[in-house]
mmCIF entry with sequence, helices, sheets and N, C-alpha, C, O atoms, coordinates in Angstrom:
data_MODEL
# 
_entry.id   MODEL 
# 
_entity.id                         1 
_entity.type                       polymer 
_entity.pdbx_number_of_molecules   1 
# 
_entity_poly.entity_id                      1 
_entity_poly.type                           'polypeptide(L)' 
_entity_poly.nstd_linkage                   no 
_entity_poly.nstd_monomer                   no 
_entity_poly.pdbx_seq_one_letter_code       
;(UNK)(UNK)(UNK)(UNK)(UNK)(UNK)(UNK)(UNK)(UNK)(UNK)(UNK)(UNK)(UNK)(UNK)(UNK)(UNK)
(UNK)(UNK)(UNK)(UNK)(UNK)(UNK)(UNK)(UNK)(UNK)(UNK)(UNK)(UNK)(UNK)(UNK)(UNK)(UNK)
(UNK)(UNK)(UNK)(UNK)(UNK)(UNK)(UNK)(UNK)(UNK)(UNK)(UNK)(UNK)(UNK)(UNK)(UNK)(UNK)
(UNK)(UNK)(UNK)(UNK)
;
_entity_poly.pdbx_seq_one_letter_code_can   XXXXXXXXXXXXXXXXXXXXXXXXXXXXXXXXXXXXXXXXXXXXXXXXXXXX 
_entity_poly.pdbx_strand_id                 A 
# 
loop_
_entity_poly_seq.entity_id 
_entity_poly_seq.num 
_entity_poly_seq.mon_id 
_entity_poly_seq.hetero 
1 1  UNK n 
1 2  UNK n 
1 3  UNK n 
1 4  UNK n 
1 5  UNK n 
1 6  UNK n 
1 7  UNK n 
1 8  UNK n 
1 9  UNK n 
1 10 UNK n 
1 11 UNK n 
1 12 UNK n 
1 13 UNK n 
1 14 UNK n 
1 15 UNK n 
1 16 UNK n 
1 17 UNK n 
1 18 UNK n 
1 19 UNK n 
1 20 UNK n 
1 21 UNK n 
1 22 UNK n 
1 23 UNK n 
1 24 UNK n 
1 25 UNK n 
1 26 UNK n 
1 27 UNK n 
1 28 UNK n 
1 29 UNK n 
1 30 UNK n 
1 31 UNK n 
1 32 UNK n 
1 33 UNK n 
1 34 UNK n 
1 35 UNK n 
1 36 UNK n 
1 37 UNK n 
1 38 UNK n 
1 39 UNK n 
1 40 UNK n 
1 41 UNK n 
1 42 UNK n 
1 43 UNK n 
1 44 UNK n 
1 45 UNK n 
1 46 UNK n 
1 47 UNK n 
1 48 UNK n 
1 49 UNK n 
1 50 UNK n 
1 51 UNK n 
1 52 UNK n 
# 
_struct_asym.id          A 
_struct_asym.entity_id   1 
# 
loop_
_struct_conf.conf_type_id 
_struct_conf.id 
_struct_conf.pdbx_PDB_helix_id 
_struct_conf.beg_label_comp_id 
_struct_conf.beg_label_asym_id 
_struct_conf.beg_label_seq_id 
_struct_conf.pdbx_beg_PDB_ins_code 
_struct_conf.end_label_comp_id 
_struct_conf.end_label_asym_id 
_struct_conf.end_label_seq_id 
_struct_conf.pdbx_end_PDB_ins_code 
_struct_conf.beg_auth_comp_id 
_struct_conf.beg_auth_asym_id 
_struct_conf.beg_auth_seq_id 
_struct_conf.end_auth_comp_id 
_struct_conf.end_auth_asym_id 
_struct_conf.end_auth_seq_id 
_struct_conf.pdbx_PDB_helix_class 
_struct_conf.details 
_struct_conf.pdbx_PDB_helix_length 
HELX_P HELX_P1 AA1 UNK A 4  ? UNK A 22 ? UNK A 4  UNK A 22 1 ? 19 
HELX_P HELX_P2 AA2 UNK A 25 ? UNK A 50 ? UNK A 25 UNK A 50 1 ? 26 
# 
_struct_conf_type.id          HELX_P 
_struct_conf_type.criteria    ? 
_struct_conf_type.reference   ? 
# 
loop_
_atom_site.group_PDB 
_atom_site.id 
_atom_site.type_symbol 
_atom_site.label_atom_id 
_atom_site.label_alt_id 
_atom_site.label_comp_id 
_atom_site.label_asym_id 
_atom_site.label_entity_id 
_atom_site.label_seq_id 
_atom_site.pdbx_PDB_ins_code 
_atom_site.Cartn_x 
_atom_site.Cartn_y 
_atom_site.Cartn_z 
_atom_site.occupancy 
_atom_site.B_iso_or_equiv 
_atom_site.pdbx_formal_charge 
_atom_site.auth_seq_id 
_atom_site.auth_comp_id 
_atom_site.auth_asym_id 
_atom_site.auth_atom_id 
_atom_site.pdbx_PDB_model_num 
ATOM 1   N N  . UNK A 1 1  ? 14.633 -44.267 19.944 1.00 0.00 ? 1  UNK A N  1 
ATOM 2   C CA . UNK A 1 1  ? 15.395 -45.205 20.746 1.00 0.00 ? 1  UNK A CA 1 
ATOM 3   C C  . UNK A 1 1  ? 16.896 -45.028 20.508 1.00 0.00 ? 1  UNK A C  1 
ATOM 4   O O  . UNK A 1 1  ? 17.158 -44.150 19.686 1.00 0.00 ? 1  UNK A O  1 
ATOM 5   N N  . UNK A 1 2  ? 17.975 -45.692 21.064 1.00 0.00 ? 2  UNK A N  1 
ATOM 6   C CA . UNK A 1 2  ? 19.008 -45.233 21.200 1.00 0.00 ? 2  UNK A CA 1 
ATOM 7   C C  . UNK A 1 2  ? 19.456 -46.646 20.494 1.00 0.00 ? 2  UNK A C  1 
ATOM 8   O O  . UNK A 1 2  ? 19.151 -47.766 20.905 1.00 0.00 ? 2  UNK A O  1 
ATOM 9   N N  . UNK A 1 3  ? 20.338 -46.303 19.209 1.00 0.00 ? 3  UNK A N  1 
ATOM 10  C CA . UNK A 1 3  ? 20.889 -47.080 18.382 1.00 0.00 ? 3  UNK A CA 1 
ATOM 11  C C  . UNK A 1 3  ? 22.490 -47.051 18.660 1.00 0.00 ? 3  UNK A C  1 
ATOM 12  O O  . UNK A 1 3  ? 23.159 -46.033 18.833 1.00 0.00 ? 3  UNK A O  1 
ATOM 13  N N  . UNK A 1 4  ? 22.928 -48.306 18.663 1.00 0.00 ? 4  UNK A N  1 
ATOM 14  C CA . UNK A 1 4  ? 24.526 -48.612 19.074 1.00 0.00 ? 4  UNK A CA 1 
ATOM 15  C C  . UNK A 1 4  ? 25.157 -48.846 20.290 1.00 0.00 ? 4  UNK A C  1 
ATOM 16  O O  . UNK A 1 4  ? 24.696 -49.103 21.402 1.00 0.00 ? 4  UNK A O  1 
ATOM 17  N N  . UNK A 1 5  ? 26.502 -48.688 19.809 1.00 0.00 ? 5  UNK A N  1 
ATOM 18  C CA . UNK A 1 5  ? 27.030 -48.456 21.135 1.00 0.00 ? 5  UNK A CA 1 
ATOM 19  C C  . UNK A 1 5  ? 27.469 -47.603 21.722 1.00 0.00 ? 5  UNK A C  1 
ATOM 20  O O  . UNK A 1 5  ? 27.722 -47.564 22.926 1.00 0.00 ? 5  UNK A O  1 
ATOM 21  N N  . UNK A 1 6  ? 27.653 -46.587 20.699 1.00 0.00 ? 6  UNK A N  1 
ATOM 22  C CA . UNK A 1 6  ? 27.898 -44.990 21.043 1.00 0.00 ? 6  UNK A CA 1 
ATOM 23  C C  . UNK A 1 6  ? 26.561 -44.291 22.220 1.00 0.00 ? 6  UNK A C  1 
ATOM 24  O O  . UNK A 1 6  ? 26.504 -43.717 23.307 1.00 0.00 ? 6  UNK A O  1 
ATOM 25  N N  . UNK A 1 7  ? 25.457 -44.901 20.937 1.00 0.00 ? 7  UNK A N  1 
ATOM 26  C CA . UNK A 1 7  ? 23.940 -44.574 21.846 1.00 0.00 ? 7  UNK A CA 1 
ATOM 27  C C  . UNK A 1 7  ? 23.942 -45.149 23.482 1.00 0.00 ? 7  UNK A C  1 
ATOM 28  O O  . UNK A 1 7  ? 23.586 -44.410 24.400 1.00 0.00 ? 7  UNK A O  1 
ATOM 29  N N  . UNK A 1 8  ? 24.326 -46.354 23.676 1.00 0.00 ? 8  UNK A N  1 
ATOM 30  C CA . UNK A 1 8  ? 23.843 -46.926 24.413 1.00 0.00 ? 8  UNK A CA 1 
ATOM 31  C C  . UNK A 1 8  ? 24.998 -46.225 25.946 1.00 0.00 ? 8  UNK A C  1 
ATOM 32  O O  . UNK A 1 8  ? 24.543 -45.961 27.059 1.00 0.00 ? 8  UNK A O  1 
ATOM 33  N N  . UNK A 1 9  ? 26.161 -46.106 25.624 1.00 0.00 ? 9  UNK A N  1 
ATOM 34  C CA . UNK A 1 9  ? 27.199 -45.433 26.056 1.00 0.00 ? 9  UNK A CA 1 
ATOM 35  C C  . UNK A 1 9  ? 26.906 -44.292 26.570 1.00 0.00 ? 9  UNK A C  1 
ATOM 36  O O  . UNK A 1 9  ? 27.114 -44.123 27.771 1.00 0.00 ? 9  UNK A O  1 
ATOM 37  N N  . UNK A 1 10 ? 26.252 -43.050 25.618 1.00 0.00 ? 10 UNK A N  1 
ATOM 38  C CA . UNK A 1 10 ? 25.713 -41.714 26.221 1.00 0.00 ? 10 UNK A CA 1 
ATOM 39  C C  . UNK A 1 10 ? 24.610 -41.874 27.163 1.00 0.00 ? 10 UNK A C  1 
ATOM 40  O O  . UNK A 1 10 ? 24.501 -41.269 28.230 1.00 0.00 ? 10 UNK A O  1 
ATOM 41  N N  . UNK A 1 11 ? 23.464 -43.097 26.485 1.00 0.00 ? 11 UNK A N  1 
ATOM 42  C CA . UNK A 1 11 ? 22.541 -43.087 27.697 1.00 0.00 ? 11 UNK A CA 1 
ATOM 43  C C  . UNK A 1 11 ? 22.815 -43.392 29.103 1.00 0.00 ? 11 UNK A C  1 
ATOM 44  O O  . UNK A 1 11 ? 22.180 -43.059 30.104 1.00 0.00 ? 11 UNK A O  1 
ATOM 45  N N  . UNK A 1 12 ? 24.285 -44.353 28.942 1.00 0.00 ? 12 UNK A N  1 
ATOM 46  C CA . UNK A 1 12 ? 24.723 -45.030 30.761 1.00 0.00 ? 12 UNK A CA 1 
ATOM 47  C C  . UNK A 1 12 ? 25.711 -43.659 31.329 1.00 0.00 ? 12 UNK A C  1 
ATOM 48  O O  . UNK A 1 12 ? 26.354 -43.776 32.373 1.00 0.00 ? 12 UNK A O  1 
ATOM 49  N N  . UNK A 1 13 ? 25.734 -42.723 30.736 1.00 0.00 ? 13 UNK A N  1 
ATOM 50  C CA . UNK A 1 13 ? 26.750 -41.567 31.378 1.00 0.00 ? 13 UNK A CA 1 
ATOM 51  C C  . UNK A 1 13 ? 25.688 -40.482 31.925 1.00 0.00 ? 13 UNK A C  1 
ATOM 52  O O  . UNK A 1 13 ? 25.544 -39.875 32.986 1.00 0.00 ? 13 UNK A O  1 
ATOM 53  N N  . UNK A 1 14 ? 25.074 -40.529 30.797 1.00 0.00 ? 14 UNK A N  1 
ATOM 54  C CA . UNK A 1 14 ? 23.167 -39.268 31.493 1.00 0.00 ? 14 UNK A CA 1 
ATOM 55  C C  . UNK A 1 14 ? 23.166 -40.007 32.782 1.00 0.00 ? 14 UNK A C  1 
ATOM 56  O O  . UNK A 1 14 ? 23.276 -39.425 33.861 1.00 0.00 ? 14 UNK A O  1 
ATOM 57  N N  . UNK A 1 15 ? 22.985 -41.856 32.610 1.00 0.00 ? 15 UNK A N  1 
ATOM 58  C CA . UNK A 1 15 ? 22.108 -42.474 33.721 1.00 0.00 ? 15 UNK A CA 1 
ATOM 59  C C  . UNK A 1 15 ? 22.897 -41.347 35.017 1.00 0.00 ? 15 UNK A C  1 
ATOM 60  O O  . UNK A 1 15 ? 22.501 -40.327 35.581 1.00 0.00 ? 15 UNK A O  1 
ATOM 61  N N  . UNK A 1 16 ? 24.356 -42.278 35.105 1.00 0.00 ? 16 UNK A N  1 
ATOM 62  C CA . UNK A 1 16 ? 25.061 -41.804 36.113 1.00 0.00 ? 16 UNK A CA 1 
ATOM 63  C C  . UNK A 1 16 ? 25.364 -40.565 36.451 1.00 0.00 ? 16 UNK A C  1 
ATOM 64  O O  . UNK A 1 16 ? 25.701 -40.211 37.580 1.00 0.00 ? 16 UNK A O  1 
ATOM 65  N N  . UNK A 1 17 ? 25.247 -39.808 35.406 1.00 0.00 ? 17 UNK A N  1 
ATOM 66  C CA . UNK A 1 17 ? 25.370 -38.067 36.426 1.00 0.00 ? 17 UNK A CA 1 
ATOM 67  C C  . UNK A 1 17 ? 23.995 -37.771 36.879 1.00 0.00 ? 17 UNK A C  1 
ATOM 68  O O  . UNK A 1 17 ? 23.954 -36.740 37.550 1.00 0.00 ? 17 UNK A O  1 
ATOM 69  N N  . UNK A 1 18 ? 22.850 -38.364 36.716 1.00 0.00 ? 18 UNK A N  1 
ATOM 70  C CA . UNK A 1 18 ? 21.704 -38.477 37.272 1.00 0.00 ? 18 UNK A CA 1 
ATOM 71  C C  . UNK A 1 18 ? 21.790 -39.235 38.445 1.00 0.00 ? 18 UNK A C  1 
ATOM 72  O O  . UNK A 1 18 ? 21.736 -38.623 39.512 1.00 0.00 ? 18 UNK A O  1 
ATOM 73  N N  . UNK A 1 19 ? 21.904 -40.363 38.449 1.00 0.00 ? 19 UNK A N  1 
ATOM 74  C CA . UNK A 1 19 ? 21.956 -40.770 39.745 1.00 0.00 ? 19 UNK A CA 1 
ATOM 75  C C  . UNK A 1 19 ? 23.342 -40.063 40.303 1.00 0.00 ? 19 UNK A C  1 
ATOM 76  O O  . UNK A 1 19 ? 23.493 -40.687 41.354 1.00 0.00 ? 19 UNK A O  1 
ATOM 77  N N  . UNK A 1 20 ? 23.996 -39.510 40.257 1.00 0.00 ? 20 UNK A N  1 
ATOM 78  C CA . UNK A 1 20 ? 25.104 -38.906 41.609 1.00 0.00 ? 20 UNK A CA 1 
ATOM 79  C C  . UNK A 1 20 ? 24.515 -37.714 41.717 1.00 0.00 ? 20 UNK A C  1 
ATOM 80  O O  . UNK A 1 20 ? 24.574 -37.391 42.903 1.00 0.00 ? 20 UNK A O  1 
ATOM 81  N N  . UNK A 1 21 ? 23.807 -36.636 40.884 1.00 0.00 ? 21 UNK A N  1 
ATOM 82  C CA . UNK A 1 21 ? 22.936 -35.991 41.048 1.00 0.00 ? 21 UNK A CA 1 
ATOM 83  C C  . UNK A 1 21 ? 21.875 -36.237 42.276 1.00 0.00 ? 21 UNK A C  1 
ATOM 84  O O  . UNK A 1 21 ? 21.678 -35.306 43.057 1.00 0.00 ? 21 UNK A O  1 
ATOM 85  N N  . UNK A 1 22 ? 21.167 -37.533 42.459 1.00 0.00 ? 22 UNK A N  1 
ATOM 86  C CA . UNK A 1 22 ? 20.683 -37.993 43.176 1.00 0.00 ? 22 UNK A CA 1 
ATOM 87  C C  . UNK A 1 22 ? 21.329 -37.990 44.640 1.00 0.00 ? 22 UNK A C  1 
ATOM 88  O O  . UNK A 1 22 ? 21.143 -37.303 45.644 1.00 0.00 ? 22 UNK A O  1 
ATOM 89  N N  . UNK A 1 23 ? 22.186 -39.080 44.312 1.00 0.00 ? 23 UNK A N  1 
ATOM 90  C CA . UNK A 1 23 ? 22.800 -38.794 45.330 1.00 0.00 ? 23 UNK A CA 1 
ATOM 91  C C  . UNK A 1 23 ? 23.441 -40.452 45.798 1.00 0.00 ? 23 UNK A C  1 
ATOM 92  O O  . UNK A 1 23 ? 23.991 -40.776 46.850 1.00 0.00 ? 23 UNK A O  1 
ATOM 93  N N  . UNK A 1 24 ? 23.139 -41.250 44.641 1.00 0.00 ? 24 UNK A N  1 
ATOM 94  C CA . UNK A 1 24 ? 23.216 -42.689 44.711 1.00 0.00 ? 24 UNK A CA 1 
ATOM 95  C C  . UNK A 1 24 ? 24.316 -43.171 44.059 1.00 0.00 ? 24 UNK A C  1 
ATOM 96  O O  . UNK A 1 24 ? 24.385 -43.611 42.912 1.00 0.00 ? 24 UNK A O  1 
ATOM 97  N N  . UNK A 1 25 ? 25.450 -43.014 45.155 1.00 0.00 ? 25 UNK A N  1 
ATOM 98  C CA . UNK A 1 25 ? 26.692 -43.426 44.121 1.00 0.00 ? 25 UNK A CA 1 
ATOM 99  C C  . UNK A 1 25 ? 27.087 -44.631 43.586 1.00 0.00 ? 25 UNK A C  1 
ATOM 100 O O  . UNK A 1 25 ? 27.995 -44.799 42.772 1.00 0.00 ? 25 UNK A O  1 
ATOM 101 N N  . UNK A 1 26 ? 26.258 -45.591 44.151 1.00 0.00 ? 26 UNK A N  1 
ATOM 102 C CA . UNK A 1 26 ? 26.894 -46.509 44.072 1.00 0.00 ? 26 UNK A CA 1 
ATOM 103 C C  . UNK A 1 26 ? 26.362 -47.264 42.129 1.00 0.00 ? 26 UNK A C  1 
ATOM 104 O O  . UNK A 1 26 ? 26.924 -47.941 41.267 1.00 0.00 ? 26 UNK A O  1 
ATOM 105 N N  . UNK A 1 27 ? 25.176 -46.678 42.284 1.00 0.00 ? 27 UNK A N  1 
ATOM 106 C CA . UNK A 1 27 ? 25.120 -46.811 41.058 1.00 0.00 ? 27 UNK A CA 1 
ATOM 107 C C  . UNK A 1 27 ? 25.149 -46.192 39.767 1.00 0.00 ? 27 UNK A C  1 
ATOM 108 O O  . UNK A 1 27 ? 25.050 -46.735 38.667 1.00 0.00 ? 27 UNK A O  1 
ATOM 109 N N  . UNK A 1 28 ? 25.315 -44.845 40.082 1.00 0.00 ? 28 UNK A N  1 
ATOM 110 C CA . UNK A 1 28 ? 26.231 -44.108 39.259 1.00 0.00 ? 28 UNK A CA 1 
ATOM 111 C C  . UNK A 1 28 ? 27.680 -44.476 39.021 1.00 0.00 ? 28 UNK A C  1 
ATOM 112 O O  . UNK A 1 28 ? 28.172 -43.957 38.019 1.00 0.00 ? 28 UNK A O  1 
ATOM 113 N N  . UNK A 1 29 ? 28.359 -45.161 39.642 1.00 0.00 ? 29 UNK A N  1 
ATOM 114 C CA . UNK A 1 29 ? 29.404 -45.519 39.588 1.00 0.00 ? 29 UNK A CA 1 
ATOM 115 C C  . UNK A 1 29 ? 29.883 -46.839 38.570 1.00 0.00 ? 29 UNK A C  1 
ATOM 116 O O  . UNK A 1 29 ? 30.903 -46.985 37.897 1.00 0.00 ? 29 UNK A O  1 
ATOM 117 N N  . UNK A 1 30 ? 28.689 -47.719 38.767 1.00 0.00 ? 30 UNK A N  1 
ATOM 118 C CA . UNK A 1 30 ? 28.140 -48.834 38.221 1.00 0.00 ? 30 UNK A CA 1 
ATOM 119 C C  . UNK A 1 30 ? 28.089 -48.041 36.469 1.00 0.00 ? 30 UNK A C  1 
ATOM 120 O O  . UNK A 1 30 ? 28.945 -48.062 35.584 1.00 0.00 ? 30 UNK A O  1 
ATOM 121 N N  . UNK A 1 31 ? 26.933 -47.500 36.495 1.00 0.00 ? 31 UNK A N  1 
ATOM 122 C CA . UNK A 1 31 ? 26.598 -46.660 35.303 1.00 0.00 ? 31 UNK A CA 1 
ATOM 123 C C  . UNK A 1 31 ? 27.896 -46.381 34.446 1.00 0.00 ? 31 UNK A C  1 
ATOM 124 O O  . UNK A 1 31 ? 28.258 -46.899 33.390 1.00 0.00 ? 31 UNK A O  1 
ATOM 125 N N  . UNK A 1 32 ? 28.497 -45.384 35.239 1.00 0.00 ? 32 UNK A N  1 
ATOM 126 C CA . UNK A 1 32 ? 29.804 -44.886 34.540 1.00 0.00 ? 32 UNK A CA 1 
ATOM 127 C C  . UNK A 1 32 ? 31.198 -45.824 34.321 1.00 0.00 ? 32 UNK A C  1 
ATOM 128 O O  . UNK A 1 32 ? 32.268 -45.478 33.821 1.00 0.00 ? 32 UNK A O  1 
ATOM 129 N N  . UNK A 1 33 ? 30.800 -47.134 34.876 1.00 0.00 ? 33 UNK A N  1 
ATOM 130 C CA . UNK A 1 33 ? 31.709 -48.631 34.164 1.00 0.00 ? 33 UNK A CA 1 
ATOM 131 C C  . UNK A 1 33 ? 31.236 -48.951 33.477 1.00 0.00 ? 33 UNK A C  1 
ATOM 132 O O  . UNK A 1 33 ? 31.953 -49.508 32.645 1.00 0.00 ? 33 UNK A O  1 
ATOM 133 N N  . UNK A 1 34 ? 30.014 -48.940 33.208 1.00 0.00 ? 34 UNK A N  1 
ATOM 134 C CA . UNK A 1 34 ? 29.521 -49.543 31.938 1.00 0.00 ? 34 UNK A CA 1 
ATOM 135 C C  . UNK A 1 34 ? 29.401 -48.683 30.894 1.00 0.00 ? 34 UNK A C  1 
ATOM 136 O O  . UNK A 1 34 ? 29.477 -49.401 29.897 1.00 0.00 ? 34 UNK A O  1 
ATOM 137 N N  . UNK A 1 35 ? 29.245 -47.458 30.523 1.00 0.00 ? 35 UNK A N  1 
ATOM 138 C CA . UNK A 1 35 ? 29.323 -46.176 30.014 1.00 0.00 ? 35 UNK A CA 1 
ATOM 139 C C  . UNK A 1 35 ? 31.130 -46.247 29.204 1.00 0.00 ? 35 UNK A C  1 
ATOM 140 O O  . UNK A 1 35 ? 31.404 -46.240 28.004 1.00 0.00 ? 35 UNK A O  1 
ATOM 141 N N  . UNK A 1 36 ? 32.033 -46.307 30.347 1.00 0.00 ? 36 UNK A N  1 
ATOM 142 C CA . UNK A 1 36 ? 33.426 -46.703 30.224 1.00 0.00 ? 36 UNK A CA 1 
ATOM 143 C C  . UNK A 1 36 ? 33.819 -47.772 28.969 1.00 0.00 ? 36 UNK A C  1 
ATOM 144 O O  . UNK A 1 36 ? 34.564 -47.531 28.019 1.00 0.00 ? 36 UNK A O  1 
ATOM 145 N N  . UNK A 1 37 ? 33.098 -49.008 29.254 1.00 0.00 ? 37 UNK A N  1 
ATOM 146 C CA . UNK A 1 37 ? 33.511 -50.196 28.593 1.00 0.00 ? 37 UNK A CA 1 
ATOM 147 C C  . UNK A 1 37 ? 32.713 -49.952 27.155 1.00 0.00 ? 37 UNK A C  1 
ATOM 148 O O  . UNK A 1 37 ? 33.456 -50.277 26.228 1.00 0.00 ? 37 UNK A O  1 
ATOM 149 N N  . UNK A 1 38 ? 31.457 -49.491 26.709 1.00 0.00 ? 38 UNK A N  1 
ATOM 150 C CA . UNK A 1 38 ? 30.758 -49.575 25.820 1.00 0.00 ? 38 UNK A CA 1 
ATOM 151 C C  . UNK A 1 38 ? 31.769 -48.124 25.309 1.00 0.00 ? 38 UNK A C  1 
ATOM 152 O O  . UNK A 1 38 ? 31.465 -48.006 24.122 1.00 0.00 ? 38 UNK A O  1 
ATOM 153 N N  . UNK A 1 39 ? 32.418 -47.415 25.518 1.00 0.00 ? 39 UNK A N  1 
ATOM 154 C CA . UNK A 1 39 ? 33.542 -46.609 24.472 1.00 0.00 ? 39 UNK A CA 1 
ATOM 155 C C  . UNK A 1 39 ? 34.194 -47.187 24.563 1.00 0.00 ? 39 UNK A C  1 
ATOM 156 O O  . UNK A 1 39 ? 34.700 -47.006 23.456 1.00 0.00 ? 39 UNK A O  1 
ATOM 157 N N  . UNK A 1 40 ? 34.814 -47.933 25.021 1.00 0.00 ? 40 UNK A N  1 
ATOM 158 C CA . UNK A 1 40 ? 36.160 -48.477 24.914 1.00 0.00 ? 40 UNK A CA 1 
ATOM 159 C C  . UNK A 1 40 ? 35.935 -49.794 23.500 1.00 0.00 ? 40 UNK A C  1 
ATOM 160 O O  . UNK A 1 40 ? 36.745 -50.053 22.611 1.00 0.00 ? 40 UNK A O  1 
ATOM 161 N N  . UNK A 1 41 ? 34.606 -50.398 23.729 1.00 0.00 ? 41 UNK A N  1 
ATOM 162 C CA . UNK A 1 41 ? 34.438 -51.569 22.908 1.00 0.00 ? 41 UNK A CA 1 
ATOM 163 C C  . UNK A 1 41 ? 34.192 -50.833 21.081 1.00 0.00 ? 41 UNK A C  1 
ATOM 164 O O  . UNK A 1 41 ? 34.719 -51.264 20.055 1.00 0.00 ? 41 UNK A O  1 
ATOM 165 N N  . UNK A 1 42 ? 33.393 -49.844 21.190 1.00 0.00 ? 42 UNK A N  1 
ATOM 166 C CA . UNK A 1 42 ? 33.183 -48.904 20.222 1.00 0.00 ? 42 UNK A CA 1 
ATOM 167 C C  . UNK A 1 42 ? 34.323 -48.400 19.365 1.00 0.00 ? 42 UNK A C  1 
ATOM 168 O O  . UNK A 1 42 ? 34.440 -48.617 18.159 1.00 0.00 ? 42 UNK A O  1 
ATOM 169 N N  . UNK A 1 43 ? 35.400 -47.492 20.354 1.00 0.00 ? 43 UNK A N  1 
ATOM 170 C CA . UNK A 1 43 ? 36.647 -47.575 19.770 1.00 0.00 ? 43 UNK A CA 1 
ATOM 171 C C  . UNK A 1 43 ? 37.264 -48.753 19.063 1.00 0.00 ? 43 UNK A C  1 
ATOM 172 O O  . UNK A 1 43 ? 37.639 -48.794 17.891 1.00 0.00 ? 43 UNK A O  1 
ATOM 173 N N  . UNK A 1 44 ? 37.298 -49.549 19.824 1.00 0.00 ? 44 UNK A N  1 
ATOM 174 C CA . UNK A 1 44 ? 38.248 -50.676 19.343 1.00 0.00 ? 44 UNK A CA 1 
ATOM 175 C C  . UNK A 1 44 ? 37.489 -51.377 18.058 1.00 0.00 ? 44 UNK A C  1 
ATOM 176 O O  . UNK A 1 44 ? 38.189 -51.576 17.065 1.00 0.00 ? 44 UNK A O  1 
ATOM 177 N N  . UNK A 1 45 ? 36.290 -51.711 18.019 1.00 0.00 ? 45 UNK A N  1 
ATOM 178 C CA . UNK A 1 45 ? 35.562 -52.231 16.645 1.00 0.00 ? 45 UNK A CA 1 
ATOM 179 C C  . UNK A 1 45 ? 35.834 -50.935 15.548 1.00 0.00 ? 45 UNK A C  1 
ATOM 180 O O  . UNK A 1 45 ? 35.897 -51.127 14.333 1.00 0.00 ? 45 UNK A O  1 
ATOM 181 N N  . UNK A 1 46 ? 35.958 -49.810 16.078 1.00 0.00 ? 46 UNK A N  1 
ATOM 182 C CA . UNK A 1 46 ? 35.708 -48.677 15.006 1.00 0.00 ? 46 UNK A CA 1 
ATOM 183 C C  . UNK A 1 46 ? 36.881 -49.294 14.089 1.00 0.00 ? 46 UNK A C  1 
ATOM 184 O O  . UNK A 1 46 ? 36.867 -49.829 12.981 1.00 0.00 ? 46 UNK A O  1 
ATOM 185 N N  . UNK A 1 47 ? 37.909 -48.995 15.020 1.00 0.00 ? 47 UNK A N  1 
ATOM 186 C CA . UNK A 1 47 ? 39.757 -48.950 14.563 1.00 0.00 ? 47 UNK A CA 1 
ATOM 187 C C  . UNK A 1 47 ? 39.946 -50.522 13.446 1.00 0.00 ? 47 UNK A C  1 
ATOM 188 O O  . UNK A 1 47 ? 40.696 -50.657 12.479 1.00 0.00 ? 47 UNK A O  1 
ATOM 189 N N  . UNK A 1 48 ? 38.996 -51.495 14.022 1.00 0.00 ? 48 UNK A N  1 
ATOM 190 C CA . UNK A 1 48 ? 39.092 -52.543 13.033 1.00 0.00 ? 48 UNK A CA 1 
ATOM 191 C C  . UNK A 1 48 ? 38.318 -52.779 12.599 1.00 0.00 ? 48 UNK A C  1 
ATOM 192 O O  . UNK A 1 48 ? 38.210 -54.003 12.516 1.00 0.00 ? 48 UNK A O  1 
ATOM 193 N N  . UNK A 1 49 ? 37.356 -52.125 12.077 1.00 0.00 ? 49 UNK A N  1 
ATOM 194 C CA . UNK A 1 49 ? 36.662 -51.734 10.992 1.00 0.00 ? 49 UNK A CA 1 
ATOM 195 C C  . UNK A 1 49 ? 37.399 -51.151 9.456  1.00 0.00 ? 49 UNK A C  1 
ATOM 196 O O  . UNK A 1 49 ? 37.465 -51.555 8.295  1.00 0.00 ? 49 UNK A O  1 
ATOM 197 N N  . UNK A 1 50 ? 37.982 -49.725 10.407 1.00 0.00 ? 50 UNK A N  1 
ATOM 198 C CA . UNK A 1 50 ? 38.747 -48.752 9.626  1.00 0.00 ? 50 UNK A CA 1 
ATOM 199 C C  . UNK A 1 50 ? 40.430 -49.483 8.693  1.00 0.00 ? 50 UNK A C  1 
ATOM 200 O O  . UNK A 1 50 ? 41.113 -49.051 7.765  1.00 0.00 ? 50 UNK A O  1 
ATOM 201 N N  . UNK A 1 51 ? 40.501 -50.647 9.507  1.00 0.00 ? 51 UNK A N  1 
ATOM 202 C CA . UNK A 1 51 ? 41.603 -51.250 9.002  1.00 0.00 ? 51 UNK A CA 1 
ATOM 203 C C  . UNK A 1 51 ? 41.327 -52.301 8.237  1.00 0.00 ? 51 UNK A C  1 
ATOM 204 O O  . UNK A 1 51 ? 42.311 -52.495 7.524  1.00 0.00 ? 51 UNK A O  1 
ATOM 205 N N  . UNK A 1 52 ? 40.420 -53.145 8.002  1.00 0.00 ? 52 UNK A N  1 
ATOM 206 C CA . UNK A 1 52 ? 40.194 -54.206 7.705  1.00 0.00 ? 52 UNK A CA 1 
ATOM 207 C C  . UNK A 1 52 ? 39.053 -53.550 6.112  1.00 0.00 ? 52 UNK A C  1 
ATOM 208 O O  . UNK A 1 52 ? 38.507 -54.364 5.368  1.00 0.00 ? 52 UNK A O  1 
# 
């Protein structure tokens, strides 16, 4: 199973080049915002982790 948010992040970026692969953008698009935000949230806990 896919542990984190790193994990959970790679699985919503597979999703979406699969679905535009498909041919379904709209939720590949979807996919790859949420893919987006789960690194962005990852980064930012890392950095205050690393500081704290």
């Amino acid at each position: 199973m896919v542990n984190g948010l790193l994990g959970l992040a790679i699985l919503f970026f597979v999703l979406a080049i699969i679905f535009a692969l498909i041919g379904a953008r709209g939720i590949a698009g979807i996919s790859m915002s949420v893919a987006k935000w789960l690194v962005i949230i990852f980064i930012v806990l890392a950095i205050i982790s690393l500081l704290l």
